[in-house]
N, C-alpha and C positions, 0 to 999 in steps of 0.2 A: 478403483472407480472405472465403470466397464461406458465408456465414451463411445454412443454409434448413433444412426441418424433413427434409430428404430424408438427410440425412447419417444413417450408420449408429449403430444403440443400443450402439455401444461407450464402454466408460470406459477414459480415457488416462491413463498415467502421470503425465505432462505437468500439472503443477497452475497454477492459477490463480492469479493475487497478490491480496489484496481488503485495499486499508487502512483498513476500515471493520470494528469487528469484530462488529455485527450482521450486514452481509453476509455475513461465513465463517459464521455460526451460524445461518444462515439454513437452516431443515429441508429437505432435497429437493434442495437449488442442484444439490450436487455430481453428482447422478445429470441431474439436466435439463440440466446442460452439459456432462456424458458426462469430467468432469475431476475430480480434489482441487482442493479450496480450502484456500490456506495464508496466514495474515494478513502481513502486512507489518510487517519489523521495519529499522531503522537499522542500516547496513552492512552487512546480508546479501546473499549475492552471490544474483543472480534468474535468471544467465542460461537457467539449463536451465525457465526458467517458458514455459506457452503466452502469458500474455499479464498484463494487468491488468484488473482487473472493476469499474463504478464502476455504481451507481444512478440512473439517469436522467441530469438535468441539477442531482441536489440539490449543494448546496454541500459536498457531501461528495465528489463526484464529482471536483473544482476537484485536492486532493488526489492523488487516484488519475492524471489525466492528467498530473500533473507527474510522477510513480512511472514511470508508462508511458513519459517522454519521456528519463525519467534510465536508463530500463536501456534504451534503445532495444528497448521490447515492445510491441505491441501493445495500445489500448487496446476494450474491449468493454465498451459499455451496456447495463444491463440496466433491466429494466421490468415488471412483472404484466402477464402475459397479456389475451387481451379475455375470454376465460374462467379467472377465476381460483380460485375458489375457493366452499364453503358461506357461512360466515362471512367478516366482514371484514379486512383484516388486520391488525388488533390480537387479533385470534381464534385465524385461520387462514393458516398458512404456505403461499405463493400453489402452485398447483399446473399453472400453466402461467407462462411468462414470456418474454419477447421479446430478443434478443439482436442487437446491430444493432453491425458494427462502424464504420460511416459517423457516424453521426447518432443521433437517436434519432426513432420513428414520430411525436409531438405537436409537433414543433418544424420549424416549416412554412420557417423562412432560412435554412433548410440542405439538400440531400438527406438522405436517411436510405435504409437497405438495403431496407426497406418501399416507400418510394417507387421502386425500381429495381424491386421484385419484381412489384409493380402492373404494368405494363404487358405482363410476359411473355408472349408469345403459350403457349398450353394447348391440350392434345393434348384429343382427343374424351373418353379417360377422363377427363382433368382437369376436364375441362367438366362434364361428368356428376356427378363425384365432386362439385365446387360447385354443383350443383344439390340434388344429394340430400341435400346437408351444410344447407342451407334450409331444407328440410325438415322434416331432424331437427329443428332448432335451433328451431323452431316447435312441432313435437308436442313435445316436453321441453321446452318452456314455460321457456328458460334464458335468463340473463342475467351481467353479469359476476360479480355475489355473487348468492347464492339463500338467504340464510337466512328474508330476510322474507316474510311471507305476502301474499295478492295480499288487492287494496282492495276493499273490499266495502260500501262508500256508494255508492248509486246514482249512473251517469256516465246520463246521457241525452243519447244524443248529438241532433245533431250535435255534436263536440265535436274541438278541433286540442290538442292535446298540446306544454309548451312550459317548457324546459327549463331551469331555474336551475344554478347550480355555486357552491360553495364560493368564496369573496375570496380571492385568491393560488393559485389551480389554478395549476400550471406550465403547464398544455395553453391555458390563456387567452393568454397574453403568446406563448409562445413560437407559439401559434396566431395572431399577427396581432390581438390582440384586446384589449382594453382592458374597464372595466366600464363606458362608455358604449352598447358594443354590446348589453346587455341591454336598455336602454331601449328602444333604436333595435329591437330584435326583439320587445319586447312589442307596439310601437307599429305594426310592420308586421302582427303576426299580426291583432291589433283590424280594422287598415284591409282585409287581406286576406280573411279571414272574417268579416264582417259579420253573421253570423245565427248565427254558432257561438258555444258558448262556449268559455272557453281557460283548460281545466286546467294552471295551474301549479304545474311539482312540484318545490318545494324541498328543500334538506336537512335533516333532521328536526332537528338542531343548529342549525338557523338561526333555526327557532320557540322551542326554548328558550334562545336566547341565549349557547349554547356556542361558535358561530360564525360570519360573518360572510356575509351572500351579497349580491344586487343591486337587488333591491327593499324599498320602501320598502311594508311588508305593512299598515302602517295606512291609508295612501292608495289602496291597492289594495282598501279595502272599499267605497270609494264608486264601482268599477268592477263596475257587476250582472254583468257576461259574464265579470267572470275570479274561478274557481272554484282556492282555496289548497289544494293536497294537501301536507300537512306529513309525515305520518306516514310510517315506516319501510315502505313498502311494496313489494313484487314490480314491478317496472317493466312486464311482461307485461301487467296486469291494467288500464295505460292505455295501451300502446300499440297490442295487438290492434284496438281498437274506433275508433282516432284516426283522423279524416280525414287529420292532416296533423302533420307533427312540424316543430318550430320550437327551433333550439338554437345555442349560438355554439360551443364545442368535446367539449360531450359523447361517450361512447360511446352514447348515448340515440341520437342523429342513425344512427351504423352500424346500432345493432340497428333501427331505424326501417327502414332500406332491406331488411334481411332479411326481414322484416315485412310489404314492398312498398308503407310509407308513400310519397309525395309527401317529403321533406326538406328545411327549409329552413336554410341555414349563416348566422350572422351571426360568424365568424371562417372558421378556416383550417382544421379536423382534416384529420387523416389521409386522413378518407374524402372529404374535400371539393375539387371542382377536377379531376375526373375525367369528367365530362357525366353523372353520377348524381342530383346534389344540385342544386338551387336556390341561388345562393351568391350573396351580398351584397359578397364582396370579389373583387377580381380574383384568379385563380389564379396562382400560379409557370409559368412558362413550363414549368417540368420535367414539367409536371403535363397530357397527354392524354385524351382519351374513350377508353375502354376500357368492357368490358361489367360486370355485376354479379359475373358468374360469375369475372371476371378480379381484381377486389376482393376478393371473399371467396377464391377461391383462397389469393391473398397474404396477407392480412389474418389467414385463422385456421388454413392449412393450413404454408404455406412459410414463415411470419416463426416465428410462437411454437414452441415447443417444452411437450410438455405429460407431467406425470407422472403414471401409474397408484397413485389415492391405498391402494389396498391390495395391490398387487406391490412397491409403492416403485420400482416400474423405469418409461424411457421409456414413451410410450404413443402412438396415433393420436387427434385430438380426437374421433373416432367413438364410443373409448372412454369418454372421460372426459366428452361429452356421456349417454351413456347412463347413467351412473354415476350425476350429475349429477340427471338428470330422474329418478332414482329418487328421488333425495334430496326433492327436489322437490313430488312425486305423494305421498311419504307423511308429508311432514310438515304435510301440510295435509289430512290423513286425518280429522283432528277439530279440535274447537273450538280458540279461540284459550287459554283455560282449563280448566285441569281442574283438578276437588278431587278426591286421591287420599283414601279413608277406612282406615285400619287396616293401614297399612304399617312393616312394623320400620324400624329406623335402615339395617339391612343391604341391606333390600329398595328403600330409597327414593333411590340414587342407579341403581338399575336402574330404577325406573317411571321417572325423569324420561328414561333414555337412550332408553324403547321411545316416549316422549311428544316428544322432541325436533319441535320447530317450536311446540309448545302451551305455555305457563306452566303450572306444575304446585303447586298447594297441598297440603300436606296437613293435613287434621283440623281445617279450619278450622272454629271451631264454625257451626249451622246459619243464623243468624244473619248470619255474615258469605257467605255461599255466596249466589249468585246464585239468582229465583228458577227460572228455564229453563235451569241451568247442567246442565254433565255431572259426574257420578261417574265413576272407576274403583274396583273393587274388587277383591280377588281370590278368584277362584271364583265358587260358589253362597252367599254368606255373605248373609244375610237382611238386606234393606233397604227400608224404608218408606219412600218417594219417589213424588214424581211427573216428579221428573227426570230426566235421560237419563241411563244406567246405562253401563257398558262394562265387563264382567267381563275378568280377567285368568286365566290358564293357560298353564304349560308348553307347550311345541310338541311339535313332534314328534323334531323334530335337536333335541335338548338342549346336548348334554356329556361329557365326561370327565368321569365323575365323578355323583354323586348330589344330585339335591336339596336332600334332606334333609338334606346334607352343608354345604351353602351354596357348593356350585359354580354361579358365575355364571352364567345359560341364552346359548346363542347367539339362540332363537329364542322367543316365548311367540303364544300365540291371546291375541287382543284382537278380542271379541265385542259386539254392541252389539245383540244379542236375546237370546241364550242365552249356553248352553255348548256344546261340540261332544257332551261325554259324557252330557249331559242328556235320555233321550228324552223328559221330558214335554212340550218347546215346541221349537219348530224355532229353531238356532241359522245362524248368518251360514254358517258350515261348509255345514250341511244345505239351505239354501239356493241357495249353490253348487254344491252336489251335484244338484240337484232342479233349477235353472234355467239355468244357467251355461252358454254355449255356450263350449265347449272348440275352438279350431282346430287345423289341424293342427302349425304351430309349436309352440304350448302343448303339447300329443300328443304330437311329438318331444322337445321338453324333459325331460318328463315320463318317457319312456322310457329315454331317457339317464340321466336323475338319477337313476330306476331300477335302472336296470345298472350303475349308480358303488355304489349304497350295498349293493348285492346284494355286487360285486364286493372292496370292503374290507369287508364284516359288519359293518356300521354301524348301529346299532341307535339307542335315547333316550338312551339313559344310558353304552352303552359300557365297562359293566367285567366284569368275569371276567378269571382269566388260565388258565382250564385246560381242556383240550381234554376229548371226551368221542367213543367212537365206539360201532356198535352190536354188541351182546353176540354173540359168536360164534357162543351157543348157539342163538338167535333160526332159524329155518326162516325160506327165502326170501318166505314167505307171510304170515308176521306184521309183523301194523302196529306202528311205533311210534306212538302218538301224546305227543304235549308238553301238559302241565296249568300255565300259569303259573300262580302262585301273586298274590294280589291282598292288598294290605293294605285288612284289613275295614272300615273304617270310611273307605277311602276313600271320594270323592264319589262317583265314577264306578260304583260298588256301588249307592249310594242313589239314584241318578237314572234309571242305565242297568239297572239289573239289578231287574227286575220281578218275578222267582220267585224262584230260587235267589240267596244271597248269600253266602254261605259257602263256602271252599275244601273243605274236608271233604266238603261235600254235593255241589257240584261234582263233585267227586273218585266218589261215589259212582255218579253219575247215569253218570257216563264210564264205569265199572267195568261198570255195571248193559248199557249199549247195547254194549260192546267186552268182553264178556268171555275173550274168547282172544288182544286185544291187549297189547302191552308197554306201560306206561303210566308214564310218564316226570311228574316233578312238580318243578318250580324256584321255590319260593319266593320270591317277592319281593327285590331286595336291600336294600331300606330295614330290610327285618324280618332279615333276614341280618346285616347292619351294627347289627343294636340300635338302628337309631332309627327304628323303628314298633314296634307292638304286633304279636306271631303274634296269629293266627286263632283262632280257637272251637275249642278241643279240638283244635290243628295235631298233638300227640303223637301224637294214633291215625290218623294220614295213612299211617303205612309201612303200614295195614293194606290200604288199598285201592290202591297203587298197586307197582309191580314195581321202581323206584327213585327215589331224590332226591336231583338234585344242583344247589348251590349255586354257588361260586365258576367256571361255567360261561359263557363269552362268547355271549348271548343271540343274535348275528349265526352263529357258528359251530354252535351250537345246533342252532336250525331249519333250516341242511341236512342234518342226520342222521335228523332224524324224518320222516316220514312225513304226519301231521297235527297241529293244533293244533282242541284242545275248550280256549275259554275263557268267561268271563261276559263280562268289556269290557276285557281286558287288551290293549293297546297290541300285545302280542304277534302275536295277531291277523291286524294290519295288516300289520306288518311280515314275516307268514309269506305272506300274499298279492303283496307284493313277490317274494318267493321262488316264488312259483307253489304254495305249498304248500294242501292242501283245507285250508278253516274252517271249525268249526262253532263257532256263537253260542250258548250259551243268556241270554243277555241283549241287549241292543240297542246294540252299539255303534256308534260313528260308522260307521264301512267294515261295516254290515253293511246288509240290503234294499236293495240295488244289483245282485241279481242273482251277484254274485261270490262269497257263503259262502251254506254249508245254514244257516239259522238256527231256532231251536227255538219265536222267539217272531216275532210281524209287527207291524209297524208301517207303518199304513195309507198315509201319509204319503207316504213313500217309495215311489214309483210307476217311478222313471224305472230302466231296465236301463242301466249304465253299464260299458264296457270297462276291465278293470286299469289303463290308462293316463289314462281320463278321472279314474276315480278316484284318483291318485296326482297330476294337475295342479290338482284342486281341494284337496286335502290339504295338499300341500307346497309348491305354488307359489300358489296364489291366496290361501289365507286366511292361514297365519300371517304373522308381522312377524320379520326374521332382522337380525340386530344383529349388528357386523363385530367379533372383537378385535382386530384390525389398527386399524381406524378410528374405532371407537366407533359408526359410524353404517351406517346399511341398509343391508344386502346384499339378495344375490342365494340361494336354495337353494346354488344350483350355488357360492359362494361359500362359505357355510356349512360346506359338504362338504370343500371343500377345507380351511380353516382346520379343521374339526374333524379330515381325516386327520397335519396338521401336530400339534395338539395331544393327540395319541393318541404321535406319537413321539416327542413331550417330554416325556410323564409320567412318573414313574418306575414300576418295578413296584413299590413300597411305599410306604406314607403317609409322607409328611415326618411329621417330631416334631409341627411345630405341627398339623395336620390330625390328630394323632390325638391332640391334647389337647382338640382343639374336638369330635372325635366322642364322644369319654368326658363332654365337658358336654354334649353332647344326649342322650346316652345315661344320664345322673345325672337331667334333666330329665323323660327319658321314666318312667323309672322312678319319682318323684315321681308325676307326673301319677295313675301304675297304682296305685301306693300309696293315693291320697285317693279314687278314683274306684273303688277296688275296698272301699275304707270306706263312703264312700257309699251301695253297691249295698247 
């Protein structure tokens, strides 16, 4: 059975046997080995099975190849990939895995199909493609788990990097290796670099006593040059800067070579016995000099098989690297803590999802809060500090569905100066916007995701279900223009909208500059839905404008008009996607960029920016997009797609329970209006 990543992303009838029943319930198996998995039962006949599935060498495995030898099938090892996964796997269901029907890759007294694949002579593409895969694998700063954050205690080097394991690793024993070779590797790394020190990195259960590893850590204090990294940390963050990596069967040693460390083996891995590594034990005879490119090829292209954690199908490690180093790059966005202040019960398993990589407190009193720690909060909500703030807000790709509703966001700004809607202080956005060198990749993205959200009428919020077209009687020469409508008391009113604030007067000011145009006016849907308050005198709106309508798809919308006069409505933007003219009378984010007539200026904003720079600083650089596939980061271009999926799963009417929860915010709003119009 010739096992390599090259085999086609088809799924076979043909099931699996697995006598383990955590491996059949294992998330992902079946698709990464392109078969069903059916558990094993006493007397059931297997013949029509492809084969039997066992887990490494665990003694569970012992089982499965007696299964395999009693139905004359086939037995297949399986193993976590060398990239497997965010979390570990008590977390996360591994998302790459190795399949070996020989042997299995750690167990050096055997061949294994890893060790066949290794030597293969590689076409020029191949070559290439294991070059560039180094690359990646370096810029996306990956390793086999990525959830911990990288070390950030000063390493001064010079410094050799030297590698501990867990007491009973199977990759030890079946590696050649016993726990005297740790000694024997501290003692050579010492005599070897004499002037270095030697960061050794244990397992962080080994410090607290949860489990078992090879050094004796109290005797290791009377050694000035060897430096104890205990803590859960990013492997990246010692092995970039390491002179030299010293391990007995680590994956530390592989990623070391990608690295283009020096390596030193004191057992047998995988990668060891190839003319790569420095090695302490003699190699298997099986075992030739071959190139780097010829390792890694085998190692993370041809052996594992790896899954697309939000398609659920096959994948190319290209992908699942890049994925990966998203995960990566933004969970180390902020501090290792954060105090969330003034979040509901509803809201607060979504701050931890958009915070994931950070410990997330909330309300802790002020007392217990660090004194240079960070806040989140959400919005412009007034805070006395002198600590680091991070305001929260909606994105721009939301939802199906409304806010106010408590439809979970795909996407929110997570700002750490302003807000985007605030013109009084420059936000991370406007910054962006103002410094940001855009390339041309970013540019095409940008344009693309462009013409995807143009192309399905993809708007914040995504609801209306009723079309709208223009009135027949209208003369070829009359303008429509679109007046959205703004809930008054939003923020984005108070911060952005400097003159006018009011939809009414809005409304007027449009009447007063367009008086022989058609003038179109859509209300807000939160004030629609009854959970905001209408506007200031909204009753006498029919007087100034030609129609209003409501239940209208804001995407569908704005290609029937002609223009859009707004104060800072979102709307705006998203008509400048459509190429439609903008006129501002307030300061919204997309506006002094040169791309809408605006009423008012802001000095600030200096730089002339093309539709498409401005659509790469908006949607892809500043907000944070949160996967409901995955729970974790995405991509814009992700987002888009999960949101046109979840557009075709919604119903066209409220379930029962959402219209019981919209009648209590709607009972709620109503209260508020009642004591607040007492008040006045």
């Amino acid at each position: 059975m010739s096992i390599t990543n090259t085999e086609p992303y088809f799924h076979s009838e043909r099931p699996f046997v697995a006598t383990s029943r955590t491996i059949a319930n294992t998330a992902g198996l079946s698709e990464l080995l392109g078969h069903p998995i059916i558990l094993h039962r006493i007397g059931k006949n297997f013949s029509h099975c492809e084969g039997v599935i066992a887990w490494g060498l665990k003694p569970s495995a012992v089982r499965a190849a007696n299964v395999a030898a009693q139905h004359q099938l086939p037995l297949l090892r399986l193993e976590d990939g060398f990239l497997r996964s965010v979390a570990t796997g008590s977390i996360d269901s591994p998302l790459s895995i190795v399949q070996d029907d020989l042997g299995i890759y750690y167990d050096a007294t055997t061949p294994s199909r890893l060790e066949q694949l290794i030597p293969q002579a590689l076409s020029a593409d191949q070559r290439y493609r294991a070059q560039a895969l180094i690359c990646l694998w370096r810029t996306a700063r990956i390793s086999k788990y990525n959830h911990a954050r990288s070390y950030t205690a000063q390493l001064l080097p010079p410094y050799i990097l030297v590698v501990d394991q867990v007491a009973g690793d199977a990759s030890i024993t079946y590696g050649l290796a016993d726990a005297n070779r740790f000694q024997a590797m501290l003692n050579a790394a010492l005599h070897d670099f004499p002037t270095h020190t030697l960061v050794l990195k244990i397992h962080p259960e080994v410090l607290q006593g949860q489990k078992q590893g090879h050094f004796d850590l109290s005797s290791l204090t009377h050694e000035p040059r060897v430096m104890v990294v205990a803590e859960d940390v990013h492997p990246v963050s010692l092995l970039e800067h390491a002179d030299a990596v010293y391990c007995v069967s680590s994956q530390l040693g592989f990623e070391g070579l990608l690295w283009g460390k020096p390596v030193h083996t004191f057992g047998m891995p995988f990668y060891a016995g190839w003319g790569l590594t420095h090695d302490d034990l003699p190699a298997p005879t099986r075992r030739t000099s071959v190139s780097l490119e010829n390792l890694v090829y085998a190692t993370l292209i041809a052996y594992p098989r790896y899954l697309d954690p939000e398609t659920l199908q096959r994948c190319e490690i290209e992908r699942l690297i890049n994925w990966m180093g998203l995960q990566r790059n933004m969970r180390e966005r902020f501090p290792p803590v954060i105090d969330a202040l003034g979040f509901s019960f509803y809201k607060r398993p979504i701050v931890r999802r958009f915070f994931q990589g950070s410990q997330v407190f909330f309300d802790r009193p002020t007392a217990k809060r660090p004194e240079h720690g960070t806040i989140a909060i959400w919005g412009k909500a007034a805070l006395c500090t002198k600590q680091a703030v991070i305001r929260l807000e909606d994105g721009f790709i939301r939802s199906v569905g409304l806010g106010a509703d408590l439809i979970p966001p795909l996407s929110w700004a997570m700002d750490s100066r302003g807000l985007y809607y605030d013109a009084n202080e420059p936000s991370d956005l406007e910054l962006i916007l103002q410094n940001a060198h855009v390339d041309l990749g970013q540019i095409m993205r940008a344009g693309h995701l462009r013409e995807q959200l143009v192309a399905h009428a993809l708007t914040k919020y995504n609801v209306g279900a009723q079309q709208w077209q223009r009135p027949q009687t209208l003369n070829s020469t009359q303008k429509i223009i679109l007046v959205p409508g703004q809930v008054e008391t939003d923020a984005s009113l108070q911060y952005g909208a400097l003159g006018i604030r009011k939809n009414l007067d809005l409304l007027k000011a449009v009447r007063a500059a367009n008086p022989d145009s058609y003038i179109l006016y859509k209300p807000h849907p939160d004030v629609v839905a009854g959970l905001r308050r209408r506007g200031h005198a909204e009753e006498e709106i029919h007087h100034w404008c030609d129609e209003q309508v409501s239940d209208v798809a804001m995407g569908h919308l704005l290609t029937q008009v002609d223009e859009v006069h707004t104060l800072t409505s979102l709307a705006g933007f998203e008509a400048l996607l459509r190429e439609k003219k903008v006129v501002c009378y307030g300061l919204p984010f997309y506006a002094g960029w040169g791309l809408t007539e605006d009423r008012l200026v802001l000095n600030r904003r200096t730089r002339q920016l093309t539709l498409d720079e401005l659509v790469a600083g908006v949607l892809i650089l500043y907000p944070t997009y949160i996967s409901r596939t995955t729970g974790r980061f995405t991509t814009p271009e992700r987002a888009l797609t999960e949101l046109l999926a979840w557009q075709a799963q919604t119903p066209r009417h409220l379930p029962w329970w959402r219209i019981g929860l919209r009648a209590l915010l709607q009972l709620e709003l109503g209260i508020k209006t009642f004591f607040n119009s007492a008040s006045d």
